[in-house]
C-alpha positions as semicolon CSV with decimal commas, in nm:
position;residue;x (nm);y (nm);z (nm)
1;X;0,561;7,078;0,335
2;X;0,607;6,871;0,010
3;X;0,440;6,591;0,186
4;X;0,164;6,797;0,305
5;X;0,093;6,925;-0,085
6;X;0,123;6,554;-0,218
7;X;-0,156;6,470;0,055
8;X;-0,405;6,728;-0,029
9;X;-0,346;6,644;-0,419
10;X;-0,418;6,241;-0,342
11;X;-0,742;6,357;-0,124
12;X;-0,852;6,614;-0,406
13;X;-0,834;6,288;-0,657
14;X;-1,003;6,054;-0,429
15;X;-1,348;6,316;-0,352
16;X;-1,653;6,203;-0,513
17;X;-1,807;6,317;-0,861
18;X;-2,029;6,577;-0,767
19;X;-2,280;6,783;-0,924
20;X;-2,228;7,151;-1,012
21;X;-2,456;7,352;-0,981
22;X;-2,622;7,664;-1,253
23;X;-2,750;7,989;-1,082
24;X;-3,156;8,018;-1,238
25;X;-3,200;8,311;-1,053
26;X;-3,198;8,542;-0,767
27;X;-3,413;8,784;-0,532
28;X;-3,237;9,077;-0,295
29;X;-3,399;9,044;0,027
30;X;-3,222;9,317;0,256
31;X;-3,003;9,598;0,081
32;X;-2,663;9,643;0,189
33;X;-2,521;9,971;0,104
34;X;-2,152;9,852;0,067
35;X;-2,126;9,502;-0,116
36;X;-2,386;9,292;-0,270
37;X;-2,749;9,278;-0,096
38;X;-2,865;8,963;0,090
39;X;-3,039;8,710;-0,097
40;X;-3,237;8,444;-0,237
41;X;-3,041;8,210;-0,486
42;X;-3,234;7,937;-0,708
43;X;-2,948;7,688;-0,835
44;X;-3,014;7,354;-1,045
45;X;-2,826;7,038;-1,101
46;X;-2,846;6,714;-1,272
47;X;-2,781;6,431;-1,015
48;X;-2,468;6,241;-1,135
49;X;-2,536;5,921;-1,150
50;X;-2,900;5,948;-1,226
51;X;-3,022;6,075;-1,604
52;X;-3,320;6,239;-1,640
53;X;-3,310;6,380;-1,292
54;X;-3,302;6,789;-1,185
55;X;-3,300;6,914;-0,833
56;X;-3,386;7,275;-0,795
57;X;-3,218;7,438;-0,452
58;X;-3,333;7,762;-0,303
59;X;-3,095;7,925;-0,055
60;X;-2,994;8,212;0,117
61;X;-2,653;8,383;0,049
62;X;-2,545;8,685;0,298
63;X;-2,438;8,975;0,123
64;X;-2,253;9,301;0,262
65;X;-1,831;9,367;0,265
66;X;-1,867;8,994;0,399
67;X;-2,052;8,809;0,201
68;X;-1,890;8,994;-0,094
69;X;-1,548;8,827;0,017
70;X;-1,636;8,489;0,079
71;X;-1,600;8,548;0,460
72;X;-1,984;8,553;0,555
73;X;-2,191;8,245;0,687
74;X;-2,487;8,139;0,484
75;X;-2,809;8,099;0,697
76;X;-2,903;7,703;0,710
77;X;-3,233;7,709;0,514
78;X;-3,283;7,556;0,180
79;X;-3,541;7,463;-0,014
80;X;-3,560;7,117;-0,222
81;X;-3,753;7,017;-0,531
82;X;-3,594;6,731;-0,785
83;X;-3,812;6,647;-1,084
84;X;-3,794;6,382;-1,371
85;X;-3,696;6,551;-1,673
86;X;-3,600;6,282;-1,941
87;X;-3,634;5,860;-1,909
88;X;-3,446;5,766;-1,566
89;X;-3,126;5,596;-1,606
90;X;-2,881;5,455;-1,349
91;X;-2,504;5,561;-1,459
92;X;-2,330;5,271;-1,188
93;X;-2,501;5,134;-0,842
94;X;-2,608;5,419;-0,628
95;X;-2,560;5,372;-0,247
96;X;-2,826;5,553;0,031
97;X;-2,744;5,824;0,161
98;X;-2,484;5,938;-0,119
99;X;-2,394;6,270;-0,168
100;X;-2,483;6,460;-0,482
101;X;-2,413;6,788;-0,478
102;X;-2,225;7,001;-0,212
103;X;-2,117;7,344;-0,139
104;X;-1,946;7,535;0,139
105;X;-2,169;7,839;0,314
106;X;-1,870;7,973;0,527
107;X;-1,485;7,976;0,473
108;X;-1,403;7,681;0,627
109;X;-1,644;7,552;0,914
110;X;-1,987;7,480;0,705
111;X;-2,148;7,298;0,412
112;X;-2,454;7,256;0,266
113;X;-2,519;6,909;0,079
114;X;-2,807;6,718;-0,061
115;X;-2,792;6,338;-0,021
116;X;-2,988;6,053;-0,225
117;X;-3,191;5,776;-0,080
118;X;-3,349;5,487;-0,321
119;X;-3,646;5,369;-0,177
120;X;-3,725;5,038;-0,301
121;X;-4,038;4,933;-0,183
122;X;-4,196;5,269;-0,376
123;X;-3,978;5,250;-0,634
124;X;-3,902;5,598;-0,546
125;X;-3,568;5,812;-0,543
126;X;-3,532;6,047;-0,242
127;X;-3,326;6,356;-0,223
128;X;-3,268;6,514;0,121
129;X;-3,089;6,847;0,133
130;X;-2,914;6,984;0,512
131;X;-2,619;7,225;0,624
132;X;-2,356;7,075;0,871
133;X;-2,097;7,225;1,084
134;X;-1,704;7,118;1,171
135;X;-1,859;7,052;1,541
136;X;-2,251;7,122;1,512
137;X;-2,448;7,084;1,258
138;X;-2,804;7,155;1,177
139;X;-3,169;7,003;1,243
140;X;-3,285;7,235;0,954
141;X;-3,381;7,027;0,629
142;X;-3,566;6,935;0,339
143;X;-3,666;6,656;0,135
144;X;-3,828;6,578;-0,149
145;X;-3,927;6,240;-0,379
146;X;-3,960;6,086;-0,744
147;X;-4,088;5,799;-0,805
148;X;-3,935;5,608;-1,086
149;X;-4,184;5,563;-1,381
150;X;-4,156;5,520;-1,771
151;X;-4,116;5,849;-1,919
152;X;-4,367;5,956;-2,162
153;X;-4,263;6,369;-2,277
């Protein structure tokens, strides 16, 4: 058992920097009578190796006895829109397809995440958000793009 705990503490350490997330605001979209309604969540983050960048994510959240324990599955969809909000800089090298921000949508089994691409050719930085599954994941997605210019406020 000791072994076990000093395993999960080394793996804890060795998981990426990820961004957190701020709840902007909400909409109900079904009332439950017992526990907190279905609905609408719009979160934003600052990617964490890129300054001057803010992605906006708009998700559903299941309510009811459920959803008000943790226990319920969040539906797939989300919604993606990242926008330059201050001069762009690089905090370290940034690798495609690196995640940024992640965050679980049932107890164990399922995730939802939102990766970064740099596209060089456009001189672009692309953000693509998904949900995954333990043994199936998801076709449902969204992207969205910035292209890297000076920034003049």
């Amino acid at each position: 058992m000791r072994l076990l705990k000093q395993a999960l503490a080394l793996a804890i350490l060795a998981l990426p920097v990820l961004a957190g997330a701020e709840e902007i605001g909400q909409v109900s979209t079904v009332f439950k009578f017992v526990g907190p309604n279905d609905r609408i969540v719009v979160e934003a983050f600052d990617d964490p190796k890129v300054e001057g960048v803010t992605c906006y994510l708009s998700r559903a959240k299941t309510g009811g006895v459920k959803g008000g324990l943790g226990l319920a599955e969040d539906r797939a969809e989300a919604s993606i829109a990242c926008r330059q909000v201050g001069p762009i800089n690089f905090k370290g090298e940034l690798k495609d397809g690196e995640e940024v921000f992640k965050e679980r949508t049932s107890l164990v089994f399922k995730t939802m995440q939102v990766v970064r691409f740099l596209d060089k050719k456009r001189n672009t930085l692309v953000y693509l958000v998904y949900s995954d599954r333990m043994i199936e994941g998801s076709p449902q997605n969204a992207v969205t793009a910035i292209p890297i210019l000076p920034w003049s406020p």
